[in-house]
C-alpha positions in Angstrom: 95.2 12.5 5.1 95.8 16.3 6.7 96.5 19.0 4.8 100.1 20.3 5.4 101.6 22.7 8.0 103.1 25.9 8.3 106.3 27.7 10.4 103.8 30.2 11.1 101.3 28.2 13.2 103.9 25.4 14.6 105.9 28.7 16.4 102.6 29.6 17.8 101.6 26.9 19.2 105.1 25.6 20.9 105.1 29.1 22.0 102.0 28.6 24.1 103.6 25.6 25.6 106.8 23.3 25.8 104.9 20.5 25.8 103.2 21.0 22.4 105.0 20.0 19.5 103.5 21.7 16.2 100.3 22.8 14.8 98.7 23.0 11.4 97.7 25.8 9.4 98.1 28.1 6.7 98.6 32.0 5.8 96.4 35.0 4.8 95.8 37.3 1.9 97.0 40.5 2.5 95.5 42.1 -1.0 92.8 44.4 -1.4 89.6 44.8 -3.0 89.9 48.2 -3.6 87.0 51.0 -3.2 83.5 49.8 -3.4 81.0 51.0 -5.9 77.2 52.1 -5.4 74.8 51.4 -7.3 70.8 50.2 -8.0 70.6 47.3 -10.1 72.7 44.0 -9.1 74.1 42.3 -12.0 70.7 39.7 -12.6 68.9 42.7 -13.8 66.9 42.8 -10.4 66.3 45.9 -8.4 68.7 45.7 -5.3 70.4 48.6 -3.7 73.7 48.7 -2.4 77.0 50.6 -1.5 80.0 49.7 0.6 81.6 46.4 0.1 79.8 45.8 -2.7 80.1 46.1 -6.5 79.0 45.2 -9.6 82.2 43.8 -11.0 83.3 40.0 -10.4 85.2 39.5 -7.4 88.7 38.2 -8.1 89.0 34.6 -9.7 85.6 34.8 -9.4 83.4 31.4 -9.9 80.5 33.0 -11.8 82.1 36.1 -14.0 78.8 37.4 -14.8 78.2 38.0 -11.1 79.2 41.0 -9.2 81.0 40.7 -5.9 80.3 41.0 -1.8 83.8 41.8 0.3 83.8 40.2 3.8 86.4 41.1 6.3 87.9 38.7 8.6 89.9 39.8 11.4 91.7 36.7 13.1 95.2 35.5 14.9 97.0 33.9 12.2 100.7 33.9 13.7 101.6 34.3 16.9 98.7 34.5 19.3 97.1 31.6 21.8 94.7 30.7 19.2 96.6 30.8 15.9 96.7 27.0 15.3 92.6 27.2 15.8 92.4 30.5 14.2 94.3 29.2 10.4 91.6 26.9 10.0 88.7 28.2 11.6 89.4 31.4 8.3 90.1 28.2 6.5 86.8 26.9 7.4 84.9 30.1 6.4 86.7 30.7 2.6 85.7 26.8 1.9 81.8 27.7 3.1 81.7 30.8 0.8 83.4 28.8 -1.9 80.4 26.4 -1.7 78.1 29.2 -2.1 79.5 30.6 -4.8 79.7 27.5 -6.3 76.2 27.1 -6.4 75.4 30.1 -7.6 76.1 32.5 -4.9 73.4 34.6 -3.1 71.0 37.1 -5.4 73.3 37.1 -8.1 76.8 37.9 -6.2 79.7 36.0 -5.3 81.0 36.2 -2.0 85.0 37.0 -1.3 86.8 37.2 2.3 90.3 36.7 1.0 91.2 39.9 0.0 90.3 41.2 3.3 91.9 39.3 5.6 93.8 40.4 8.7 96.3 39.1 11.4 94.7 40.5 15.0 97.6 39.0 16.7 95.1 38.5 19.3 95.4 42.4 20.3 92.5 44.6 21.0 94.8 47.2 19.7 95.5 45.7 16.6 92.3 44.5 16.1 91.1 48.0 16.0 93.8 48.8 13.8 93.3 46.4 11.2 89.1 46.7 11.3 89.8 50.1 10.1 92.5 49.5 7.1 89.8 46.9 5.8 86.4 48.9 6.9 86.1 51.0 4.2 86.1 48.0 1.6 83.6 45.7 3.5 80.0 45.0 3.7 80.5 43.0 7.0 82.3 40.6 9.2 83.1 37.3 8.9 84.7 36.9 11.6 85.8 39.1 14.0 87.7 36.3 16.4 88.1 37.3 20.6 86.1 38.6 23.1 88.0 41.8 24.2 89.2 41.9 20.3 85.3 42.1 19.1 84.6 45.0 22.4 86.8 47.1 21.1 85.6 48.1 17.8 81.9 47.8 19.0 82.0 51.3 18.8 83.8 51.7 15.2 81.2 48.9 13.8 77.9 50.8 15.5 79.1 53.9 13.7 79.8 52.1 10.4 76.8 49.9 11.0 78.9 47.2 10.2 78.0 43.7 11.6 79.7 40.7 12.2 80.3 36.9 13.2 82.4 36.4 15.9 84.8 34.1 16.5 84.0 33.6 20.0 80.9 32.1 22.2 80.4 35.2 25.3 77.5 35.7 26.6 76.7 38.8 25.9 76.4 38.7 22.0 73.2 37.0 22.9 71.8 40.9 23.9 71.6 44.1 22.4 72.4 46.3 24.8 75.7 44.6 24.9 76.6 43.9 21.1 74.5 46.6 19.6 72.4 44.2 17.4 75.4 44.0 15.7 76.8 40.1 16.0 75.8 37.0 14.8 76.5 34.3 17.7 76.2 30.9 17.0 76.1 28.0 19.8 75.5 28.1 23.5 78.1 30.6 24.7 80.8 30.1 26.9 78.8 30.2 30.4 76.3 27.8 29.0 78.5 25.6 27.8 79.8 25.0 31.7 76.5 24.3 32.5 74.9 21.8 30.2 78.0 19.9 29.9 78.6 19.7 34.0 74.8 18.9 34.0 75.7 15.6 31.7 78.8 15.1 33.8 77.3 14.6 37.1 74.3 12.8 35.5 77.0 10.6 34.0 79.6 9.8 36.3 77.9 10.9 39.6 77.6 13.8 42.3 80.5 15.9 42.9 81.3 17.9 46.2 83.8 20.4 44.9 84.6 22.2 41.8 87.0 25.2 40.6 87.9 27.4 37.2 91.2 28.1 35.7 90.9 30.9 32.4 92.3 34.3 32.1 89.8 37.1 33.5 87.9 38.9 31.0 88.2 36.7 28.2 86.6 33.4 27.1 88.2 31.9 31.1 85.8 34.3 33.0 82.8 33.7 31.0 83.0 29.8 31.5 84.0 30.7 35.1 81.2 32.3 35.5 79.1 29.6 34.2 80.5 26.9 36.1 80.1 28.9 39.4 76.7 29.4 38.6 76.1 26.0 37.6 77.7 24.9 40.9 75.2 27.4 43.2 72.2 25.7 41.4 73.3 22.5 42.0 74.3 22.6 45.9 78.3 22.1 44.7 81.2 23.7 46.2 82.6 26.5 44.2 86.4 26.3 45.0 87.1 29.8 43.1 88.7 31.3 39.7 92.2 31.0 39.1 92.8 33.6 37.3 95.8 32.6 34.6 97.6 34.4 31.6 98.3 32.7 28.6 101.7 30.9 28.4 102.9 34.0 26.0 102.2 36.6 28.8 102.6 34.2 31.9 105.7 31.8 30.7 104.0 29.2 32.2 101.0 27.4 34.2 103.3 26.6 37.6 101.1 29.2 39.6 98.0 27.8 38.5 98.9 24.1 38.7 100.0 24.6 42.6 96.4 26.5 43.5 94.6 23.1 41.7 96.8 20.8 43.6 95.7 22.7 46.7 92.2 23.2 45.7 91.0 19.4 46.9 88.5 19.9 44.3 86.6 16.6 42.2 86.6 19.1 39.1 88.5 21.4 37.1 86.7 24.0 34.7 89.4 25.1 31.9 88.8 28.0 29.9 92.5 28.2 28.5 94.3 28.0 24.8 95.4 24.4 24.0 99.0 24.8 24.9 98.0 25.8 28.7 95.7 22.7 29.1 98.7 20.2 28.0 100.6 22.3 30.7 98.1 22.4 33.8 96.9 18.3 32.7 100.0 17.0 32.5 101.8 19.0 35.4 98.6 18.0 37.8 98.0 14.7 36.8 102.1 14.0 37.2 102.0 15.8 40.6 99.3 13.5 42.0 96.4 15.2 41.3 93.3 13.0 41.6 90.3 15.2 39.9 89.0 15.3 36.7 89.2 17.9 34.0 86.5 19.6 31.5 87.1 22.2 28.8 85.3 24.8 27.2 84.5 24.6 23.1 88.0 26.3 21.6 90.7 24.4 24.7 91.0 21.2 22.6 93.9 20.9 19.5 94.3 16.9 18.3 98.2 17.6 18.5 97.6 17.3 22.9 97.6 13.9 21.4 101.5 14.2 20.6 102.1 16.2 23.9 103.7 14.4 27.1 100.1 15.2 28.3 98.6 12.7 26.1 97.9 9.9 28.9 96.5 12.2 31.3 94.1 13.9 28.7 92.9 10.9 27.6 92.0 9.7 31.2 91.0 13.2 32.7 89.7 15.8 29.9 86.1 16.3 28.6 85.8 18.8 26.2 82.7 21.1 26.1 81.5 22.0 22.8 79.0 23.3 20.2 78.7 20.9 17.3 80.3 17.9 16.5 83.9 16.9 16.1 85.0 16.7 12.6 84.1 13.1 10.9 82.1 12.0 14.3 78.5 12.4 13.5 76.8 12.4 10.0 75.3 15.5 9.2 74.0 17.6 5.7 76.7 20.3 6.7 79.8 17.7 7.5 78.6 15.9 4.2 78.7 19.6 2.9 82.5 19.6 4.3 84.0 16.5 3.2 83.2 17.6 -0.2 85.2 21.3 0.0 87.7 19.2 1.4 87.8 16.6 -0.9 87.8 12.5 -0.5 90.0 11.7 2.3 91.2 15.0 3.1 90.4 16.1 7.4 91.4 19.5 8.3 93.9 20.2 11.1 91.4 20.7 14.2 88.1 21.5 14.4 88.8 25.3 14.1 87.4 24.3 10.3 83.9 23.0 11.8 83.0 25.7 14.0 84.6 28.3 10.9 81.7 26.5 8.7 79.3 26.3 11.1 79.7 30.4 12.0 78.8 31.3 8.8 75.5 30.3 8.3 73.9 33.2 10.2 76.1 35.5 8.2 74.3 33.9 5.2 70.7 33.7 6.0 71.2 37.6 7.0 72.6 39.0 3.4 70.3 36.2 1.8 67.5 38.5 3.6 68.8 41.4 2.9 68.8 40.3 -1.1 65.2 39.4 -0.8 64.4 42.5 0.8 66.1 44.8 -2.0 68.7 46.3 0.1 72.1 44.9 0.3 74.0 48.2 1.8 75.1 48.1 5.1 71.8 49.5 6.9 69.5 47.2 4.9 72.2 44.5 6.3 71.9 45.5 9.6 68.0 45.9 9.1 67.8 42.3 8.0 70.0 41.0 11.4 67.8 43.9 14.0 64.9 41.3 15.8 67.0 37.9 14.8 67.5 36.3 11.5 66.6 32.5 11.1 69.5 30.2 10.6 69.0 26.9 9.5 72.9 25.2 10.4 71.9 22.0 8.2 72.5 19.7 11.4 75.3 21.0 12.6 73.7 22.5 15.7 69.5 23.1 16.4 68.3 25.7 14.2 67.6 29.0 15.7 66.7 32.4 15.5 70.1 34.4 15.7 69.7 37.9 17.5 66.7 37.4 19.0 65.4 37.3 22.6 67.5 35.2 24.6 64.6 32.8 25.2 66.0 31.7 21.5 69.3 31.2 22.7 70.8 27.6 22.2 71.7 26.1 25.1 72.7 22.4 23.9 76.5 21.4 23.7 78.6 18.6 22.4 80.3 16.0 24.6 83.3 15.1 23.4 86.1 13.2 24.8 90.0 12.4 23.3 90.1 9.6 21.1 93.3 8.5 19.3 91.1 6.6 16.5 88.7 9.6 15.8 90.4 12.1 12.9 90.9 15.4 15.0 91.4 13.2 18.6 88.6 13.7 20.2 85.1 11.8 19.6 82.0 13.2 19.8 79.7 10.9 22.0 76.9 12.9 22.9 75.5 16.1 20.5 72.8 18.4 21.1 72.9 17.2 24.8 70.8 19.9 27.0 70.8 20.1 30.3 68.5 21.0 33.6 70.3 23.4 34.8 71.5 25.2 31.5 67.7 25.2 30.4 66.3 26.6 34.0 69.2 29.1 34.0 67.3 33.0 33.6 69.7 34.2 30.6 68.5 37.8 31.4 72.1 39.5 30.8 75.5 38.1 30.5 77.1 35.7 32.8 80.4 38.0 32.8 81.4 41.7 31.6 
């Protein structure tokens, strides 16, 4: 069974496309947690200092009453951007993983709370910024902070507040300091990456190809996988046919433009770096038009409802989908057992925006569970704890690693996962933690794309 849906998500996603029929989701908590307190002591009895987004009090409806209480901020397109349908239940995703927490105790004697600030980005840089500082000065940190030119632009704002974060996104550059200020906790091979372990099992899989191209809007998550797949494709003696550069459906209308350049391109592969709603579009249009390729995906292009698109027959004999940890329900891990029971028996949530929600919060974790240890739970002893890398163990979910270290740390494995009508988001998982030659050889020495 799937929990129900909302207006609010089923406009966003038939906005992105004609061919998709609904999506699943939910709505945010636009309440408050009011100022934040200072003080020495945290509500055990043991010494630990802290300040903003923190206070001795029990957070609201709190599981342990005799705890005090950590605000996390979330900043995330919950209505009417490209990602909404994936965005509702990756925030989903994240206030079920804290709830766990707190039901086992929470962290140093504090529960943890990101209801009461969280925010509709509307996928906007502009309102991004807006909205990080209405909920800034009542935060410790992050918990998500979901877009790559959403997360750029208060860089700035959350280097001054030494605020740090978890994004809701896989570029390239979180993996260095000089581009994310030792300020965001990444989680799974980003973007670029992703192109070039999972074209690395592709080939090995299905054999050579001579030609491949890239279809993503510039700047965003499409250039970075771009990126990847071009440089994938100079290691590898392969063709690199170009990047069509293409808008969402809500700022384009629709995929025509880029569906005639791929039916012109000749090329064996397609590289999507596109919302949901735009690869039903461009699959559907090119497969229909006589289009004879193949198509791959980064991590966040998949939604099971392209399973109740017109698109459905071509996906499921075109479209691999790149990703970072397993599908929901497909491999048997501590942290999907750890899921299953938030959820509860029978329950499967409505894409695998939950998953990677979960999975981006254990860095977030093992940083404020040092910070705890250390004594020092304000925002510099925070940022202290994350400065050099933090070690995250992501109970299965994806290899362990050392978050916000030296890029030699980096992960570089992805998922392979293909659509499946029988699996419970529509897509299975058949290969995870698959790493390949080129990925591994690649010298991650700045990002693949500005």
């Amino acid at each position: 069974m799937r929990r129900g849906r909302t207006a609010t998500s089923i406009a966003a996603l038939a906005a992105a496309t004609a061919l998709v029929l609904a999506a699943c989701g939910g709505s945010s908590d636009d309440g408050s947690s009011g100022d934040a307190t200072s003080g020495e002591a945290s509500p055990t009895g043991s010494s630990v200092k802290f300040d903003v987004g923190v206070t001795e009090e029990a957070c609201p409806e709190a599981i342990n009453p005799d705890n005090g209480c950590i605000y996390l901020g979330v900043l995330s397109d919950l209505t009417e951007g490209p990602f909404a349908p994936l965005a509702v239940e990756v925030t989903t995703g994240q206030t079920d993983f804290w709830k766990a927490v707190n039901e086992a105790g929470g962290i140093g004697g504090f529960d943890i709370n990101i209801s009461q600030n969280t925010r509709d980005n509307k996928y906007d840089p502009a309102v991004h910024s807006q909205e990080y500082r209405a909920i800034e000065p009542n935060i410790l940190a992050l918990a998500q902070t979901l877009g790559t030119p959403q997360t750029q632009a208060i860089l700035p704002d959350m280097e001054a507040d030494n605020v740090v974060g978890a994004p809701a996104s896989w570029w390239s550059g979180w993996q260095f300091p000089v581009d994310d200020g030792d300020l965001i906790l990444e989680s799974g091979a980003s973007y670029c990456i992703q192109a070039m372990s999972g074209m690395d099992w592709y080939v090995e899989t299905n054999g050579a190809i001579s030609k491949i191209i890239a279809v993503g809007p510039p700047g965003d998550f499409g250039g970075d996988f771009a990126a990847g797949t071009q440089a994938w494709a100079g290691a590898n003696g392969v063709e690199f046919g170009g990047f069509i550069e293409s808008l969402p459906n809500a700022i384009a209308g629709n995929q025509d433009a880029a569906v005639a350049q791929i039916l012109a391109s000749e090329a064996d592969v397609v590289a999507l770096g596109t919302g949901p709603g735009e690869v039903a579009e461009i699959v559907g249009k090119a497969v229909a038009s006589g289009f004879a390729g193949k198509f791959v995906g980064a991590a966040p292009t998949w939604n099971p409802l392209l399973l109740q698109t017109a698109a459905a027959p071509a996906l499921l004999a075109t479209f691999t989908n790149f990703g970072t940890t397993a599908s929901f329900g497909t491999v048997d891990t501590p942290a999907m057992t750890a899921m299953k029971a938030q959820l509860g028996e029978g329950i499967t949530p409505a894409n695998d925006g939950y998953t990677y929600g979960w999975v981006w919060q254990y860095p977030l974790k093992a940083a404020i569970t040092k910070a705890v240890a250390a004594g020092d739970i304000t925002r510099e002893g925070l940022r202290a704890a994350v400065t050099g890398g933090v070690e995250v163990d992501y109970e299965g979910a994806q290899p362990n690693a050392i978050v916000g270290g030296p890029p030699e740390t980096v992960d570089r494995s992805v998922t392979i996962n293909v659509p499946d009508e029988a699996s419970p988001l529509g897509v299975k998982t058949i290969v995870n933690g698959y790493l390949g030659p080129t990925a591994e050889a690649y010298d991650y020495s700045q990002p693949c794309s500005g």
